[in-house]
Structures are given as C-alpha cells and as structure tokens.
C-alpha beads as a LAMMPS data file, in Angstrom:
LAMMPS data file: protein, C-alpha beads

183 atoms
182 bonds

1 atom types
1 bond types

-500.0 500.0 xlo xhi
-500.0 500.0 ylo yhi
-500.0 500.0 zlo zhi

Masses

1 110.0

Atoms # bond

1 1 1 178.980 -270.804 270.471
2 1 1 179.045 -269.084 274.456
3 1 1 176.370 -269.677 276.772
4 1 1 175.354 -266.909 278.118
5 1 1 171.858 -265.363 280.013
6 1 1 170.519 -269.189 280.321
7 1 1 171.172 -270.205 276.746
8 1 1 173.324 -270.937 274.236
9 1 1 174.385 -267.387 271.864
10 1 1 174.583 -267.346 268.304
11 1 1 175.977 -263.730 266.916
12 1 1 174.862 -263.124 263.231
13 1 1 176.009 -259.925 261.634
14 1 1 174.643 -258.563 258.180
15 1 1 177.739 -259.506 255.676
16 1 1 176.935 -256.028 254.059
17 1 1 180.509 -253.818 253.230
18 1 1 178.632 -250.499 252.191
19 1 1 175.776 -248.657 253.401
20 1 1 173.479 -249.184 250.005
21 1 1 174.044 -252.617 250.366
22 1 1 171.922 -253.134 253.840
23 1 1 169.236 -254.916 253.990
24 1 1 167.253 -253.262 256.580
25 1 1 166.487 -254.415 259.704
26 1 1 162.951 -255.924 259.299
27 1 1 164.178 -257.576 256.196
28 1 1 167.499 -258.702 257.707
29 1 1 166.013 -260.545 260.374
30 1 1 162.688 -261.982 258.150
31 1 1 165.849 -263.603 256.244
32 1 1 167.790 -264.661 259.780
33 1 1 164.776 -266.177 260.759
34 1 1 164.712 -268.777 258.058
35 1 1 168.072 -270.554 259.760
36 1 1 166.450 -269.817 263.439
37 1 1 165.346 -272.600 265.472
38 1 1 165.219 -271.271 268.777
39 1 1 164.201 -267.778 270.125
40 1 1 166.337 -264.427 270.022
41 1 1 167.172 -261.462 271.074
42 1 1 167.997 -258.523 268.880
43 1 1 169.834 -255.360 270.358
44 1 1 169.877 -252.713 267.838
45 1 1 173.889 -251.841 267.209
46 1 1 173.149 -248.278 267.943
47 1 1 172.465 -248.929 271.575
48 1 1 174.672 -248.199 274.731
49 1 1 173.960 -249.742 278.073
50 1 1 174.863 -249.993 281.338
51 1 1 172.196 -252.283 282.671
52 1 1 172.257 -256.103 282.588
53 1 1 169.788 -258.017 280.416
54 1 1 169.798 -260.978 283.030
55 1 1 166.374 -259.657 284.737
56 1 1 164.860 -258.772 281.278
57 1 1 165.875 -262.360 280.362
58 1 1 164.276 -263.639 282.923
59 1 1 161.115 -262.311 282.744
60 1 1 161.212 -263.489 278.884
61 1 1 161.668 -266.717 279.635
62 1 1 158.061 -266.730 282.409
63 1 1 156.141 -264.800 279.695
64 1 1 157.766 -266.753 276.017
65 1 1 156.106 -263.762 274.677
66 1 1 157.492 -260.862 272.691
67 1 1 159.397 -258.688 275.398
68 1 1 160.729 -255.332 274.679
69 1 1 163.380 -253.349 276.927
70 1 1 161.805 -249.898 277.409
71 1 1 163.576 -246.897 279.192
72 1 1 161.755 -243.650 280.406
73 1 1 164.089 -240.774 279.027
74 1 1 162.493 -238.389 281.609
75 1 1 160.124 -236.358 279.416
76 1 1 157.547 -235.879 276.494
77 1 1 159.964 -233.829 274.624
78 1 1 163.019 -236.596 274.251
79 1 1 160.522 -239.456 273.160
80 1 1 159.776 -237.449 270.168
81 1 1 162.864 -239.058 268.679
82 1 1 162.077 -242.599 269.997
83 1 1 159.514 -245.006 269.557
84 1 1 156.760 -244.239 272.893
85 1 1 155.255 -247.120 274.394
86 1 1 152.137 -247.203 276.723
87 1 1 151.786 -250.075 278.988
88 1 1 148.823 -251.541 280.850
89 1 1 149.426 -252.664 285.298
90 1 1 150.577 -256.161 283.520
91 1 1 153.653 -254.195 281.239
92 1 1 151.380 -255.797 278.271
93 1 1 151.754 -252.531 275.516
94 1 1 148.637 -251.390 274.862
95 1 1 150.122 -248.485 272.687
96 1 1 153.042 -248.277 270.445
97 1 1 153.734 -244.966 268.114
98 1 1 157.252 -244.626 266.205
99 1 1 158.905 -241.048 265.791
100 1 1 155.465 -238.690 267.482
101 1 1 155.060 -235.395 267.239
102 1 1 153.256 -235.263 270.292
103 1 1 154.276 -237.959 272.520
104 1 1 151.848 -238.446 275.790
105 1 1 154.684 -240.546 277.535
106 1 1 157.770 -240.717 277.883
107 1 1 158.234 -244.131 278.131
108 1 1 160.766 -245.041 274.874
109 1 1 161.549 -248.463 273.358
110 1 1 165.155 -249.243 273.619
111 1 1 166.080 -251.014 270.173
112 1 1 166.055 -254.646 272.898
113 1 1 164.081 -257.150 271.654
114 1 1 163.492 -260.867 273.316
115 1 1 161.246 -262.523 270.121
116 1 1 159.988 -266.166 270.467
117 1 1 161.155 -267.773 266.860
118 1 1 157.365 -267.520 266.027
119 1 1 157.272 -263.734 265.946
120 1 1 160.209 -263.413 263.916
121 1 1 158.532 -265.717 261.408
122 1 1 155.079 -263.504 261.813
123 1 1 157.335 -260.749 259.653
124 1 1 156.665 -262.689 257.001
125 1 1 152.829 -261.836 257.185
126 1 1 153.950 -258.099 257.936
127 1 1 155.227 -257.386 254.602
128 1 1 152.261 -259.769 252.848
129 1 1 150.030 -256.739 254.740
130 1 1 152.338 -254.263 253.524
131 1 1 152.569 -253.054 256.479
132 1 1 154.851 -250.045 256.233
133 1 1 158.189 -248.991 256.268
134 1 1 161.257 -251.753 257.008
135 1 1 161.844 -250.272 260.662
136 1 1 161.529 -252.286 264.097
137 1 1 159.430 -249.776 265.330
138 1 1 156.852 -249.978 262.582
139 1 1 156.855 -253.847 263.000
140 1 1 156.127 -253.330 267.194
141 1 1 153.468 -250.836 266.125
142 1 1 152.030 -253.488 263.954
143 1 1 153.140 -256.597 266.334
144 1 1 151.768 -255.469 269.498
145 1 1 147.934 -255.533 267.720
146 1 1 148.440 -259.028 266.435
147 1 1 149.337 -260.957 269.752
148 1 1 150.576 -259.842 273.208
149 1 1 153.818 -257.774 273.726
150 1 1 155.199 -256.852 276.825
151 1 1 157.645 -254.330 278.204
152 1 1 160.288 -254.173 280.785
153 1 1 161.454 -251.173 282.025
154 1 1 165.194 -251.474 282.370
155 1 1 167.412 -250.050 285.508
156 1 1 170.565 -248.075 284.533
157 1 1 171.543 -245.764 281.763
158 1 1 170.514 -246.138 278.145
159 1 1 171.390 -243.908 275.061
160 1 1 170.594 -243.838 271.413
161 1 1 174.014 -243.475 269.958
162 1 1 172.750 -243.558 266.324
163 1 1 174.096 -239.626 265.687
164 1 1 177.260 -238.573 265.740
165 1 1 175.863 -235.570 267.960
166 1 1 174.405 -238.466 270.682
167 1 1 177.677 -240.622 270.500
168 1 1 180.146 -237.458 271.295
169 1 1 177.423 -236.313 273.768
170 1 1 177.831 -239.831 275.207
171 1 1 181.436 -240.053 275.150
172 1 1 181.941 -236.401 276.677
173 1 1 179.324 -237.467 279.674
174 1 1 180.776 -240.443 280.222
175 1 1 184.539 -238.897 280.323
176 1 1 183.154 -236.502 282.693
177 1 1 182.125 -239.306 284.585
178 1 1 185.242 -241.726 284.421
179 1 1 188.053 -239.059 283.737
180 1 1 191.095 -241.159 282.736
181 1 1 194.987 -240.178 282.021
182 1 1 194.980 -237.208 280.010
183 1 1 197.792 -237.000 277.704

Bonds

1 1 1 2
2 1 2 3
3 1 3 4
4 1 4 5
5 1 5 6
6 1 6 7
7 1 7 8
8 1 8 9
9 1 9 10
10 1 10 11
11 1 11 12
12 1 12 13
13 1 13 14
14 1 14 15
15 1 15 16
16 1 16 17
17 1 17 18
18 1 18 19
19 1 19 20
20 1 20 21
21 1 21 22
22 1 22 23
23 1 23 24
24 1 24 25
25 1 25 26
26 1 26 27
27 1 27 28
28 1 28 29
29 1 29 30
30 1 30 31
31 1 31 32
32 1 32 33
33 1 33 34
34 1 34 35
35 1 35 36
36 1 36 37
37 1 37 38
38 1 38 39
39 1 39 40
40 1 40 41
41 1 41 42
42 1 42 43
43 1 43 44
44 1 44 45
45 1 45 46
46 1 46 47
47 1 47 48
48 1 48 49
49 1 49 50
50 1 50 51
51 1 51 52
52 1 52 53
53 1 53 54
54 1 54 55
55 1 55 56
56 1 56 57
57 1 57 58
58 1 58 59
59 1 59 60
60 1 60 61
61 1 61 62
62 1 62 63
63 1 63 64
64 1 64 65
65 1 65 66
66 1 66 67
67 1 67 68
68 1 68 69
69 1 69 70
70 1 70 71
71 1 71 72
72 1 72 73
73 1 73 74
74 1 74 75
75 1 75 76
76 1 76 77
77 1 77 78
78 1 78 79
79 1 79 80
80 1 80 81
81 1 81 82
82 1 82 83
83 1 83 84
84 1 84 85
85 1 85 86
86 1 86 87
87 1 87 88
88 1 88 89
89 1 89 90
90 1 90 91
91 1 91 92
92 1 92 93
93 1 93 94
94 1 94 95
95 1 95 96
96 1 96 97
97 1 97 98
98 1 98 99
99 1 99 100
100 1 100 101
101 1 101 102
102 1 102 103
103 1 103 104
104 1 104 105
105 1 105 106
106 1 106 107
107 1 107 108
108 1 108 109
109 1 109 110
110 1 110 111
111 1 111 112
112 1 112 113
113 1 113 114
114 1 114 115
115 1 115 116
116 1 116 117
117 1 117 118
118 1 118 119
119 1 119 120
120 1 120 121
121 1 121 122
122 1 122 123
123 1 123 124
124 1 124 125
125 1 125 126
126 1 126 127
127 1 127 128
128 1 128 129
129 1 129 130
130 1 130 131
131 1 131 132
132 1 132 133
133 1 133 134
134 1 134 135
135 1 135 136
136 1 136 137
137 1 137 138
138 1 138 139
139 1 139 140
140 1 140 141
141 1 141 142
142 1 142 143
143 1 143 144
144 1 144 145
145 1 145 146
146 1 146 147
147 1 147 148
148 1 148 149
149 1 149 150
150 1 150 151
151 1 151 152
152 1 152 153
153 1 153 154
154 1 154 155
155 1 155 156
156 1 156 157
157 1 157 158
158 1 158 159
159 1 159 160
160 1 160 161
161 1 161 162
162 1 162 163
163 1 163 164
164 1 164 165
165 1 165 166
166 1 166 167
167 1 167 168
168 1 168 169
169 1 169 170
170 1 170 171
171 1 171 172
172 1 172 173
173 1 173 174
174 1 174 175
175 1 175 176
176 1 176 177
177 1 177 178
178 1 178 179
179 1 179 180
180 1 180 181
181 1 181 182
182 1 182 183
C-alpha cells in the first residue's frame, strides 16, 4: 500500500472477466464498503485528467463531507450527456440532475468522488428506498438531499472517455497537441 495525497491508497478493482458479470457501480462499492474503514475516493475508470487531485484533496479533508470534482464543459448543450450540478456561494450542491434534456448549467460532475466511509455505508439505505437506477449519478441526486455535498471545480482538462467516439476524439486532440515520431 503507497501513500499518496496525505494518506495511505488502497486500489480495489471489480474481479469481474465479462461485461454481464459487473456489478454496477452503486452496488460494487455498497459491497467495497463492507471491508472500508477509512474514507475514499472513487474516480470513475472512464475519466481522463490532466489536473491534480491534491487541491480537491485538500479541501476534502477541511470539509470530511461528501466532495465531488465538477468541471464546466463550456455550455448547456454538452451537459446534456453529463450529470449538471448547481452550487450555492459555499460550492454546497443545491441541485443535482443526471442525463437532462434541458440542462440550465453547464456545470458537469466529473465521475471524482471524495466519500467519508459513512456515505458509502448510507448506500445501503439508498437501495432500502429504492431509490432508482444503480448509477453514481442517481445516488448524488439522491445523496445531496440527505446530508451536505459539496463541489470543487477542478483546473485543467477533463473528458468523458466512456465512447469510443470521445476516446478517439481524445486521442486525435491530444496528438494534435503532443505530435510524436510518426512512423
């Protein structure tokens, strides 16, 4: 185990060899949190970053609240595919819809979650509820009405490489970017 942002890290990977096999993500981490005893953070493996957590970190550790790394992707239009978050002057979300058709920000959560071990355990009490589909967005959207959740609007680039269309748009802006040996 590597210490790393202030604290010791832990990686835990679903053992799952075929796609009908996963457990979802809600589900998957319900059942991780049963061997937790600290706090965690989650970063969704469809996520590409260039912008340190160390800050976001930080800021976990003054609130030991639920954090969330949100990213504006510029406009109304793009957050249609994300989760949109509204946040109040303290970054406390005071509004949380997954996937809308008519977003009114453009202010997107970024699959980065910093969760005390007590939230983790509260999805326990989100599936008692039946609370809805077995998708991190859908547990914010119920989360952030139960106790306080907080944002943090991360500096860099961030992309949503969860298509093949995003990840070759990635890798073709980023070779533009960085052009390398060509063979």
């Amino acid at each position: 185990m590597k210490k790393y942002l202030g604290g010791p890290i832990e990686l835990s990977v679903e053992p799952t060899l075929r796609e009908e096999e996963k457990l979802r993500a809600v589900k998957a981490l319900h059942i991780l949190a049963s061997k937790l005893s600290s706090d965690c953070l989650i970063i969704a493996g469809d996520n590409l970053f260039t912008f340190s957590l160390k800050p976001m970190m930080k800021r976990y550790r003054e609130l030991k609240a639920p954090l969330i790394a949100i990213y504006d992707v510029g406009s109304p239009e793009l957050a249609k595919n994300y989760g949109v978050i509204k946040v109040d002057s303290d970054m406390r979300i005071i509004s949380f819809e997954e996937k809308p058709a008519n977003p009114k920000d453009s202010l997107v959560s970024t699959g980065i979650y910093a969760y005390p071990r007590e939230t983790i355990l509260m999805m326990s009490r989100y599936f008692e509820e039946g609370c809805g589909e077995d998708r991190l967005g859908n547990f914010i959207q119920w989360l952030y009405k139960q106790v306080p959740v907080y944002g943090y609007i991360v500096d860099g680039e961030w992309w949503d490489i969860g298509t093949s269309e995003t990840y070759y748009e990635v890798l073709r802006k980023i070779g533009e970017a960085c052009p390398g040996p060509r063979s």
